[in-house]
FINU-953949 format. One record per residue (C-alpha): z, x, y. Coordinates in Angstrom, 3 decimals, padded with zeros to 6 digits. Layout:
{atom {Z X Y}};
...
//
This chain:
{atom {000.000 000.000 000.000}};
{atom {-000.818 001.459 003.194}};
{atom {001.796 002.080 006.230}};
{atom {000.782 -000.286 008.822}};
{atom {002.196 001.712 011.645}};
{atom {003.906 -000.017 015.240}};
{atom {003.185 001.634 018.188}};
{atom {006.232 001.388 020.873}};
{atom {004.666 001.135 023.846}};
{atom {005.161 -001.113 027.053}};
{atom {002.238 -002.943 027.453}};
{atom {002.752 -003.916 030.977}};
{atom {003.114 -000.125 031.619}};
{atom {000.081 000.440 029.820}};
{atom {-002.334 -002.098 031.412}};
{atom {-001.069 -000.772 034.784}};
{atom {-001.977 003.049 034.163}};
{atom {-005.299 002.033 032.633}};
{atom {-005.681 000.064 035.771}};
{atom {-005.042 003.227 037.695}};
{atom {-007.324 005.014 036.305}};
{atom {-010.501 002.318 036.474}};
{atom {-011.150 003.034 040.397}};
{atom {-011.443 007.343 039.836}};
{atom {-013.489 006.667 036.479}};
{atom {-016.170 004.162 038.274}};
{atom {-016.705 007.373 040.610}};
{atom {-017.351 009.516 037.852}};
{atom {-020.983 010.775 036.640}};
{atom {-022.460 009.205 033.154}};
{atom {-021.995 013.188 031.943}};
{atom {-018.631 013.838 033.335}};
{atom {-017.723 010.284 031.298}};
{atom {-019.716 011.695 028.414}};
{atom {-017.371 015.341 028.603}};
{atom {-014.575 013.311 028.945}};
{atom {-015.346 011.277 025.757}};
{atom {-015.995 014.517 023.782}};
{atom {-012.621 016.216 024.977}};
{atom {-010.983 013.562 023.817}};
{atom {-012.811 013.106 020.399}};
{atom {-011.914 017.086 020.059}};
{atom {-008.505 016.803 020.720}};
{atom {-007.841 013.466 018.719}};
{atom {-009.485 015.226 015.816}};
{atom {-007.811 018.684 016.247}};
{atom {-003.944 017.535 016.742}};
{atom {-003.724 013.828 015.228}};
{atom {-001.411 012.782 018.211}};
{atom {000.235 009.540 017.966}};
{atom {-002.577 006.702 018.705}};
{atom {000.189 005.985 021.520}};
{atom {-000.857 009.506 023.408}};
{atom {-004.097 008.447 024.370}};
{atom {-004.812 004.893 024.218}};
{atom {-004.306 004.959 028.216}};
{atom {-007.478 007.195 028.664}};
{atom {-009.503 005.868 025.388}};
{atom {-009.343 002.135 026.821}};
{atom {-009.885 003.032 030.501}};
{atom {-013.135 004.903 029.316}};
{atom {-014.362 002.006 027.077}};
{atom {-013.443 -000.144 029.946}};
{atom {-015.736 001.812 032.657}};
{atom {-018.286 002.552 030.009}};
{atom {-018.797 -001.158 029.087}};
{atom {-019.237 -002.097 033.046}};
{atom {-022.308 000.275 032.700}};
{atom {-023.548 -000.220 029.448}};
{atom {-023.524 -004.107 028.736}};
{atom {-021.535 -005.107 032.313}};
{atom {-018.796 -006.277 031.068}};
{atom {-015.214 -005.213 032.272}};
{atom {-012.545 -006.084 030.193}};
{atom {-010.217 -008.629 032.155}};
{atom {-006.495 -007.416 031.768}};
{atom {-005.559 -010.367 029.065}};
{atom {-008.587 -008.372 026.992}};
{atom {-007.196 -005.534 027.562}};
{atom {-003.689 -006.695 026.590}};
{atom {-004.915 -008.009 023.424}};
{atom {-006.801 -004.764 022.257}};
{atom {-003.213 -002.856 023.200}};
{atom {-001.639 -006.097 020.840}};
{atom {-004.165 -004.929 017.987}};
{atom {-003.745 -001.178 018.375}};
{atom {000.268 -001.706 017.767}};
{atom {-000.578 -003.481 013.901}};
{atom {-000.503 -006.737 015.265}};
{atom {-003.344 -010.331 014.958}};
{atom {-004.131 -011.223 018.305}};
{atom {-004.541 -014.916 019.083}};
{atom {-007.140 -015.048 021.501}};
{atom {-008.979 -018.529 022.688}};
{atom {-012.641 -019.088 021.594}};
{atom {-014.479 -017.539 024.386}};
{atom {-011.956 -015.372 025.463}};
{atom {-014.643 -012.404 024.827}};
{atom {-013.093 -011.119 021.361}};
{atom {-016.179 -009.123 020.664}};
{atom {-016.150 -006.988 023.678}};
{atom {-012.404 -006.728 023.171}};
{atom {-013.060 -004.880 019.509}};
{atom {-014.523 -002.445 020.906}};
{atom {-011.622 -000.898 022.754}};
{atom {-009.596 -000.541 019.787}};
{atom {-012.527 000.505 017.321}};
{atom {-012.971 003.391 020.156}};
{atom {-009.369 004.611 020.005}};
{atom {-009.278 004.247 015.857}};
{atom {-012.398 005.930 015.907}};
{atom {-010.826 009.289 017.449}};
{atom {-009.122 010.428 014.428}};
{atom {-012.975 010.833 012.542}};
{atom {-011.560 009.309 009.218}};
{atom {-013.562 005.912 009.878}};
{atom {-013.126 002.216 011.252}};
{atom {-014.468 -000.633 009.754}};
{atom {-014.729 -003.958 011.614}};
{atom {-014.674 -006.682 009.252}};
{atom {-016.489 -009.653 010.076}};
{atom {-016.719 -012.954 008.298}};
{atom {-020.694 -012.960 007.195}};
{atom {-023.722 -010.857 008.128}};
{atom {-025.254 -011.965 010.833}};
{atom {-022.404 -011.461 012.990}};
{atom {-021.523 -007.910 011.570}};
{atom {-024.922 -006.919 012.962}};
{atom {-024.401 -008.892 016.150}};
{atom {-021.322 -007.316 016.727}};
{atom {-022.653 -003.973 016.163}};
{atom {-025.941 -004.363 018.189}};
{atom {-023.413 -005.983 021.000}};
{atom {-021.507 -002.236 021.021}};
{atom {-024.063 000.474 020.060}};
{atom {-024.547 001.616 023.575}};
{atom {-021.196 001.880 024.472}};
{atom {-020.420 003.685 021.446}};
{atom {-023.208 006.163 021.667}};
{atom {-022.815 006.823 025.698}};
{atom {-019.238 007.823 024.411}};
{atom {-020.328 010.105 021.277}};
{atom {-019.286 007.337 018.771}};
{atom {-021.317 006.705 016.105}};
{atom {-021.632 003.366 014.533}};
{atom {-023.750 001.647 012.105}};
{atom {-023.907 -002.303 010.255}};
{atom {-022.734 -002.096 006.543}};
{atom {-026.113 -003.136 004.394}};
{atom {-025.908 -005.344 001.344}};
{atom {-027.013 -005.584 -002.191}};
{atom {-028.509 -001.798 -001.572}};
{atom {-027.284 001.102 -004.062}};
{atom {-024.318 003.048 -003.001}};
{atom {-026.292 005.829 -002.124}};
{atom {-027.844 003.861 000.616}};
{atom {-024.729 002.926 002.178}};
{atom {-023.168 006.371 002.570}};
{atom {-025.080 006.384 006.179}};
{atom {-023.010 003.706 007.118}};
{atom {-020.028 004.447 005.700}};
{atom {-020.215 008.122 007.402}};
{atom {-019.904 005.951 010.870}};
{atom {-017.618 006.351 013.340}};
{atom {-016.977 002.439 013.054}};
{atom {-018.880 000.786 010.375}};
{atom {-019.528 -003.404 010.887}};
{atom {-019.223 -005.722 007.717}};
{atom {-018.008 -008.269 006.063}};
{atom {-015.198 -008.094 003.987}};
{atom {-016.179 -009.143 000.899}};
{atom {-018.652 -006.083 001.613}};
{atom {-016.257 -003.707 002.117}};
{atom {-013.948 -004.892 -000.995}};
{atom {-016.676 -004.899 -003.079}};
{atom {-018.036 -001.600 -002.067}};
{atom {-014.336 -000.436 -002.848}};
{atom {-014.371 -001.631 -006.851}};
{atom {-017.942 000.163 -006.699}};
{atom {-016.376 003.354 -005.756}};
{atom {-013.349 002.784 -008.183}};
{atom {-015.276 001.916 -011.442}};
{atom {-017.539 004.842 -011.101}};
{atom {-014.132 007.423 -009.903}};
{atom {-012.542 005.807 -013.122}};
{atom {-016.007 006.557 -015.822}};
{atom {-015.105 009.991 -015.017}};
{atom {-013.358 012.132 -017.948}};
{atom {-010.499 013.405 -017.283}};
{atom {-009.797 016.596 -015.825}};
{atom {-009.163 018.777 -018.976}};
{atom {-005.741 021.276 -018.590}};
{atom {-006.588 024.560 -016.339}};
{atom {-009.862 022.942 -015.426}};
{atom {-009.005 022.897 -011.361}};
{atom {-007.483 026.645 -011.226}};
{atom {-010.342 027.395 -013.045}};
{atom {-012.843 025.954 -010.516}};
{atom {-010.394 027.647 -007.791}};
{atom {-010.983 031.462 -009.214}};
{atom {-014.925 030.511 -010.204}};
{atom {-015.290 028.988 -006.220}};
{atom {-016.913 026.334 -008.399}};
{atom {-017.498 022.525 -006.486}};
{atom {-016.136 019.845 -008.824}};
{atom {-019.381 017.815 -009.477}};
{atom {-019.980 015.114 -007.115}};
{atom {-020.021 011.272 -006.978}};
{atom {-022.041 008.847 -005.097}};
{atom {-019.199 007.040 -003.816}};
{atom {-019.957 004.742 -000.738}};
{atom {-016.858 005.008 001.545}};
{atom {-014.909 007.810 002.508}};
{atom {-011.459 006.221 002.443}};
{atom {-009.766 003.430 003.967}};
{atom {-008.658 004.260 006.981}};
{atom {-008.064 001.446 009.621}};
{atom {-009.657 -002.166 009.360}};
{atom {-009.843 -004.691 012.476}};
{atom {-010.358 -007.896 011.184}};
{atom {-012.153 -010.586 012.839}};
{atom {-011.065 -014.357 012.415}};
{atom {-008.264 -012.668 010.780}};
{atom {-007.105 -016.105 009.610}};
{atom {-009.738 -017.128 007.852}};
{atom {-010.806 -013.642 005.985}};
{atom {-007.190 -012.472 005.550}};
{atom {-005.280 -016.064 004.384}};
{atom {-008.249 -018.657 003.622}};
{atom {-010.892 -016.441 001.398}};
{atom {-007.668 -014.959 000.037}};
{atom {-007.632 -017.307 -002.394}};
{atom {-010.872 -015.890 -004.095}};
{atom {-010.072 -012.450 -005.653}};
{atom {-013.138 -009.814 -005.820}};
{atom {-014.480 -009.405 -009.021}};
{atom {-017.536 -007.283 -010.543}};
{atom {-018.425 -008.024 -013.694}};
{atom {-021.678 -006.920 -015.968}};
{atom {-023.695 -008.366 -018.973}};
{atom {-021.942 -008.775 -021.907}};
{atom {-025.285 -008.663 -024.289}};
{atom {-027.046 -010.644 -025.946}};
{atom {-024.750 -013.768 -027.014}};
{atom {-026.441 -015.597 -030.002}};
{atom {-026.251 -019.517 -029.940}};
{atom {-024.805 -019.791 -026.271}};
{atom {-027.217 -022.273 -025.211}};
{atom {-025.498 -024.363 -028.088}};
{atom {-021.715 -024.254 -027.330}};
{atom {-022.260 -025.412 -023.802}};
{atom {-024.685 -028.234 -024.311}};
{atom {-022.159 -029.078 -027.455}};
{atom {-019.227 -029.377 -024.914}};
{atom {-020.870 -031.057 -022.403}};
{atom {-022.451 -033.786 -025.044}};
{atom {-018.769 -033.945 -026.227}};
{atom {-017.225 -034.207 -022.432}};
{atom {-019.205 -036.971 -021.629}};
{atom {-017.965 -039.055 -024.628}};
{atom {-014.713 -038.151 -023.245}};
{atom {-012.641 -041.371 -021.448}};
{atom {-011.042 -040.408 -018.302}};
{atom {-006.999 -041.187 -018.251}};
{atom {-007.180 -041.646 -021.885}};
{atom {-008.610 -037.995 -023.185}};
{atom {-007.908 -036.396 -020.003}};
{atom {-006.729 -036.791 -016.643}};
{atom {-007.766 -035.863 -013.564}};
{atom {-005.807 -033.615 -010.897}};
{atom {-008.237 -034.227 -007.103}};
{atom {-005.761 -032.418 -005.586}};
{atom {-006.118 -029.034 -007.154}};
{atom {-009.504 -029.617 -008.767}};
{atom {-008.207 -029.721 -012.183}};
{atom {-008.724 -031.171 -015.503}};
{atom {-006.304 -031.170 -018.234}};
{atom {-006.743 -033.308 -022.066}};
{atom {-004.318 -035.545 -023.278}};
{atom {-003.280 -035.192 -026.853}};
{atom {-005.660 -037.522 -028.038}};
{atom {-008.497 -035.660 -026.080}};
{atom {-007.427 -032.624 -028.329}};
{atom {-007.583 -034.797 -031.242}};
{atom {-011.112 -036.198 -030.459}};
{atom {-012.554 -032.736 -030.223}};
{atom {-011.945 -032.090 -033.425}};
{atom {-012.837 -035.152 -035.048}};
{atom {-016.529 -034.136 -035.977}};
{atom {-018.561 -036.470 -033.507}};
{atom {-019.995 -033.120 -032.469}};
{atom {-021.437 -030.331 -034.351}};
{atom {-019.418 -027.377 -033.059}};
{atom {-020.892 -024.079 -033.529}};
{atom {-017.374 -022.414 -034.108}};
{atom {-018.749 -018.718 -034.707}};
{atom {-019.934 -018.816 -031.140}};
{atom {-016.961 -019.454 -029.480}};
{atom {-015.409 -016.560 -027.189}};
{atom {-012.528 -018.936 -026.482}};
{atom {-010.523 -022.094 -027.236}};
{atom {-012.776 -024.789 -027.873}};
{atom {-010.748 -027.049 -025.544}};
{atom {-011.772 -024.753 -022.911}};
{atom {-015.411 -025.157 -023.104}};
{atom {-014.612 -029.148 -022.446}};
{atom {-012.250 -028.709 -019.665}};
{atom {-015.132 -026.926 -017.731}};
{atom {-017.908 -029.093 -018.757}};
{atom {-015.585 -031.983 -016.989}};
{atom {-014.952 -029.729 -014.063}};
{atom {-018.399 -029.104 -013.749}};
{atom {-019.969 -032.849 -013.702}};
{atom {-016.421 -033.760 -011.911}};
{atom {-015.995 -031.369 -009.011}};
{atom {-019.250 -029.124 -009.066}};
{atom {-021.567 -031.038 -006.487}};
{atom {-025.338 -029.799 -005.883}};
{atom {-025.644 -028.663 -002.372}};
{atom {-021.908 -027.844 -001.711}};
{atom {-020.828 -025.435 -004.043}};
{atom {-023.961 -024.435 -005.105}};
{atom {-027.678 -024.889 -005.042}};
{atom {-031.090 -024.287 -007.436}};
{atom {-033.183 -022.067 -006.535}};
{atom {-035.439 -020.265 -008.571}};
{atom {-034.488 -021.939 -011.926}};
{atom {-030.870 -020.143 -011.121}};
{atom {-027.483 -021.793 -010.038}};
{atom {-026.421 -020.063 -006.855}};
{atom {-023.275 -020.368 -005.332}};
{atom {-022.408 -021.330 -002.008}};
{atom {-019.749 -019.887 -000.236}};
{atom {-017.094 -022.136 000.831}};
{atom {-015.755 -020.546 003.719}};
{atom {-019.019 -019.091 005.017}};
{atom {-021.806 -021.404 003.902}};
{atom {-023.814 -018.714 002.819}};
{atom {-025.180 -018.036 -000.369}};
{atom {-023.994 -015.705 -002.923}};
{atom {-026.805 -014.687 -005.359}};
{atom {-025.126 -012.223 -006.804}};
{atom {-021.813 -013.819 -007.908}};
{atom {-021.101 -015.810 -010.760}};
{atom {-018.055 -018.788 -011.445}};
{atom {-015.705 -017.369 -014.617}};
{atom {-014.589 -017.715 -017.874}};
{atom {-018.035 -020.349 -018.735}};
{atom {-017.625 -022.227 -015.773}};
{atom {-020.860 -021.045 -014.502}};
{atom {-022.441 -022.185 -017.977}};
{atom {-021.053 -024.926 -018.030}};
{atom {-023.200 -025.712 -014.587}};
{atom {-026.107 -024.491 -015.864}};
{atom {-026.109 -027.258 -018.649}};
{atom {-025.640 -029.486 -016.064}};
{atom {-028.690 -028.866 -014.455}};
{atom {-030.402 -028.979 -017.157}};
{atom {-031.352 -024.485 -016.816}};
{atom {-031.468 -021.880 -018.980}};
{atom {-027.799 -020.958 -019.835}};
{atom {-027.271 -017.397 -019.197}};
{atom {-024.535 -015.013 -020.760}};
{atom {-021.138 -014.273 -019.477}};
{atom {-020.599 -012.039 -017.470}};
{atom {-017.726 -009.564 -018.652}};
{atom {-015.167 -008.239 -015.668}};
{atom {-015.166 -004.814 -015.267}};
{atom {-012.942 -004.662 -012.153}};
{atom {-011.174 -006.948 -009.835}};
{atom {-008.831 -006.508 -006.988}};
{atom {-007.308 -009.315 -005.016}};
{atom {-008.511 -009.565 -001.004}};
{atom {-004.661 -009.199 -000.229}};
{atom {-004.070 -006.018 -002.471}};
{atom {-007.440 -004.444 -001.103}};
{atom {-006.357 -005.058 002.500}};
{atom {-002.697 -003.683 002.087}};
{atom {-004.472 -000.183 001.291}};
{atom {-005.718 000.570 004.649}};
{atom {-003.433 002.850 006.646}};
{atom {-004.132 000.617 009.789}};
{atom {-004.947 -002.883 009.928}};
{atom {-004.902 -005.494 012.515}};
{atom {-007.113 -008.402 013.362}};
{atom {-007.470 -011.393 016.073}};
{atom {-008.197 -015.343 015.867}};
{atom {-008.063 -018.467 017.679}};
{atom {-005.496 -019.596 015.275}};
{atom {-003.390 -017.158 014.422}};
{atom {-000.206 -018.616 015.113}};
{atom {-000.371 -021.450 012.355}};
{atom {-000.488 -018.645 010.010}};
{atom {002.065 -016.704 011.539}};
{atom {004.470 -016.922 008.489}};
{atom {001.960 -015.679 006.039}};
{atom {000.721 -012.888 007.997}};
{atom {004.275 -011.653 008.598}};
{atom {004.714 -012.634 004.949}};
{atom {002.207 -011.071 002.779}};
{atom {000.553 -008.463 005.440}};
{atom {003.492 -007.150 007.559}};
{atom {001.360 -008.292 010.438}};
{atom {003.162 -010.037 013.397}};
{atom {001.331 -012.238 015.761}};
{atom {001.251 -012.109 019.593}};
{atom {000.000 -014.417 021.745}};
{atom {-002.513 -013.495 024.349}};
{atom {-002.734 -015.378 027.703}};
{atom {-006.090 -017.050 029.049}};
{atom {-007.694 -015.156 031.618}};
{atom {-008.569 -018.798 033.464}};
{atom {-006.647 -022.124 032.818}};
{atom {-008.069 -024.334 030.282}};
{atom {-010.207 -027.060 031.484}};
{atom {-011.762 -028.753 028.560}};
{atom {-011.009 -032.160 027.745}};
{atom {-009.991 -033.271 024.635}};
{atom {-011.368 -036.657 023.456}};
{atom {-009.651 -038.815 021.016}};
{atom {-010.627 -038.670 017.341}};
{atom {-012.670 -041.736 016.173}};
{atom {-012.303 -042.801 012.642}};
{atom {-014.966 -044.864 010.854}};
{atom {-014.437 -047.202 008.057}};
{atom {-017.361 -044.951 005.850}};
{atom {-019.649 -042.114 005.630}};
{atom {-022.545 -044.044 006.716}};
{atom {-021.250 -045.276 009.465}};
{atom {-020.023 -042.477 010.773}};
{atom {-023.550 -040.558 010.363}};
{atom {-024.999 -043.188 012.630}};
{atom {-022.497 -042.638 015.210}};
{atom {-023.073 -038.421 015.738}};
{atom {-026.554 -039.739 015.498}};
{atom {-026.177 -041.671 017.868}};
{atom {-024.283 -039.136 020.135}};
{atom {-026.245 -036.589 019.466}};
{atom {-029.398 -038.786 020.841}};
{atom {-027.556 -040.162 024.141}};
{atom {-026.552 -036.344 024.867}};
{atom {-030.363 -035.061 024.294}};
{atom {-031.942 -037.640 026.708}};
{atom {-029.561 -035.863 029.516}};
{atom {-031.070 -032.407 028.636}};
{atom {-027.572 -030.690 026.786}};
{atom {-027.989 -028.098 024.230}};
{atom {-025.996 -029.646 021.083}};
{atom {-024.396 -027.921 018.080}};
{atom {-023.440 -029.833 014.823}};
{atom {-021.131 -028.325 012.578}};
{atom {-021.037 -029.657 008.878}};
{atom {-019.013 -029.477 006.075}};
{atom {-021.952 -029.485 003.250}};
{atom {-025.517 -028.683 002.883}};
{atom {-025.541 -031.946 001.916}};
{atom {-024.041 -033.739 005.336}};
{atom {-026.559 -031.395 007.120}};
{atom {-029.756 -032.784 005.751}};
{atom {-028.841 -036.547 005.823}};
{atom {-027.899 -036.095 009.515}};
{atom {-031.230 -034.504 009.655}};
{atom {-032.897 -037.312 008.189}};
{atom {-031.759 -039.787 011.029}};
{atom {-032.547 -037.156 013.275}};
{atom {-035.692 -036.988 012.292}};
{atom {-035.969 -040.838 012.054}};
{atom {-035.429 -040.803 015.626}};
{atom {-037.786 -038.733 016.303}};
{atom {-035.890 -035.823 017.385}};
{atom {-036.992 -032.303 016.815}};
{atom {-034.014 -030.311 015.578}};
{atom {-033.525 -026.480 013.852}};
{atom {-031.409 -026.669 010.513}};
{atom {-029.470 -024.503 009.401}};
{atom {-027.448 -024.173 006.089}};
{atom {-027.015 -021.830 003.073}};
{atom {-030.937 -022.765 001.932}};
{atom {-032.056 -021.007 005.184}};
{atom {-030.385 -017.508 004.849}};
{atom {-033.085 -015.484 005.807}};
{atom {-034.394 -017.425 008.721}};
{atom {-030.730 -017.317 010.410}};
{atom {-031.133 -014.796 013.246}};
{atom {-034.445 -016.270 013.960}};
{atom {-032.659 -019.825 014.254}};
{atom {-029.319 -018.737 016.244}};
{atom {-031.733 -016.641 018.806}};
{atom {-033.412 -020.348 019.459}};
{atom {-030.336 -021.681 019.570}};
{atom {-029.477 -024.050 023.110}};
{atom {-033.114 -023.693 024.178}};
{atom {-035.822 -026.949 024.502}};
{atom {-037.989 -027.441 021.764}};
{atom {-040.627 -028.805 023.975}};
//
């Protein structure tokens, strides 16, 4: 577990030196900025000071820097909240509060030490934004920094890795760590005298192509979401487990036997915690012969094979937690809405969807190494994060992370206005009211954006969209690659 360190500054008496320092900066040249910069990289690197030592001069040069480079100068609250994050703390910062320009300052002052910062964002697409948003200030101070490809051989990400700060998401970054472990761990042991030996010879112990370099200091974005909700999912790699004669058959046998099943008298139902569990005459039926069970096949308790065939026709909805494409079942994200080709439900759950479909059932896969998100989190020597939210998970950040939360101040009062909630008797009815909305606020010329919960919600509501006769850009998990594209659009008249 890493050691989350606590710096013990005043903050007020930090904001107010970094303030003094903003007026002689702005009347410094772009190369007396850049020398500055590298002395400081130099020295960081050289002594390893306390992070506390030279956060005054880090965040007044990212400060001045960004004025030039993107014109954007950190408002005091921004600057409070990057001092919040640099102590081991999650920042709760309002939506629009400018939390990407305010990642920057700490990913700068992390960034001195040379051992590597990764910014951990909750998909792609912002990972890259983010990155794109702080390349120049980065490179005007001497900071490299690069966006963390995926689904590319390790090999390829070393580039990235060897960053200054590196931009991905966390899954990513977790996954890239059980890469680096599984190959560190196919490695025979060392053999007795085999390092002194190397010592005297001047021989280089043969090398890996591990991805990262260590894991130094992570700054989590929507902290709340990547750190408590997707928590709930550990990381898991798994690989083929061969050829698996007569699979096809024990998953179309449970499913023919599920459906034969009688709810609340073979098994019950748990909504709640998306569970199924069979009575003890559900157990009884399964082995009474109505279906031909091919036993040998089995690579677990028969009852086992039901139980997911029911989860899978009862819980596993087309367009939520998954989609077809390509002849394949592909998993959506829940917390994302993205798509995850690569990934695979567990112990025949997967299968079990397959049937369903009616697809070719593919093998297991077979775990060869899993870490939960908590446990792969705890190992970085820094970590801190911000989020709009962050107090309602104050407990479990405190709890499971060591992290506490701080509250950071609006720059201007809020003005919004919060409407009442409207509640409709059904689904349909409430489709034709945001439909309705969403018309009334087009005819007065305002950009609208509809969130949805499904893939699902978002195509009916652009059905009656398109019924009346609006032109519209969807987006959901079917429309990956086209997302920059789409979000680059976004706000502007279609006509």
């Amino acid at each position: 577990m890493g050691s989350h360190r606590k710096g013990n500054w005043d903050d007020g008496e930090m904001l107010q030196a970094i303030n003094r320092l903003a007026p002689v900066l702005a009347k410094s040249s772009a190369d007396e900025l850049r020398s500055l910069s590298q002395r400081l990289i130099g020295d960081v690197r050289e002594r390893q000071p306390p992070l506390g030592e030279y956060l005054v001069e880090s965040f007044a040069l990212v400060r001045e820097v960004a004025r030039r480079e993107v014109g954007l100068f950190p408002y005091d609250v921004q600057i409070l909240g990057a001092l919040a994050m640099c102590r081991g703390t999650v920042a709760e910062m309002a939506t629009g509060e400018g939390k990407t320009l305010v990642q920057s300052l700490p990913a700068y002052a992390f960034s001195l030490a040379g051992k590597g910062v990764h910014v951990v964002t909750s998909n792609p697409y912002l990972a890259e934004r983010d990155q794109e948003f702080s390349v120049g200030i980065f490179d005007f101070l001497g900071i490299s920094s690069a966006s963390l490809p995926e689904r590319v051989p390790p090999l390829q990400k070393q580039k990235a890795y060897a960053a200054d700060v590196t931009f991905g998401t966390g899954t990513e970054f977790g996954f890239d760590y059980l890469r680096d472990q599984l190959l560190l761990f196919g490695q025979p042991a060392t053999q007795l005298g085999e390092k002194f030996a190397r010592t005297v010879l001047r021989e280089l112990p043969p090398s890996l192509p591990l991805a990262q370099r260590g894991l130094f200091c992570a700054i989590i974005d929507e902290a709340d979401s990547i750190l408590i909700d997707e928590a709930l999912t550990p990381l898991v790699i798994g690989g083929k487990g061969g050829d698996e004669e007569g699979v096809d058959a024990v998953y179309v046998a449970a499913q023919t036997m599920a459906r034969r099943l009688d709810e609340d008298v073979d098994y019950k139902v748990d909504g709640a915690f998306k569970t199924v569990r069979l009575t003890e005459e559900g157990s009884d039926r399964l082995r009474s012969g109505e279906v031909e069970v091919p036993w040998s096949a089995l690579r677990r308790p028969w009852e086992r094979y039901i139980e997911n065939a029911l989860r899978a026709d009862i819980f596993m909805e087309n367009d939520v937690h998954y989609i077809v494409s390509e002849g394949k079942v592909v998993i959506v994200d829940q917390f994302t809405g993205r798509t995850r080709p690569d990934s695979t439900w567990r112990e025949g759950l997967h299968q079990a969807v397959e049937v369903k479909e009616a697809l070719e059932v593919n093998a297991e896969n077979e775990t060869l190494a899993t870490v939960s998100r908590q446990s792969f989190f705890l190992r970085y020597e820094k970590l801190c994060g911000m989020t709009g939210t962050a107090m309602e998970s104050a407990g479990e950040f405190s709890s499971v992370y060591q992290l506490p939360v701080q509250v950071v101040p609006r720059n201007r009062p809020l003005k919004r206005d919060e409407m009442q909630p409207r509640i409709f008797v059904d689904g349909k009815s409430r489709m034709r009211a945001i439909c309705a909305e969403i018309v009334e606020r087009h005819r007065s010329g305002q950009p609208i954006l509809v969130g949805s919960g499904t893939i699902g919600n978002s195509e009916a509501l652009a059905e009656l969209l398109e019924e009346a006769g609006l032109e519209f850009a969807l987006l959901n998990a079917k429309q990956d690659a086209e997302e920059a594209a789409i979000v680059a659009r976004a706000g502007k008249k279609m006509r």
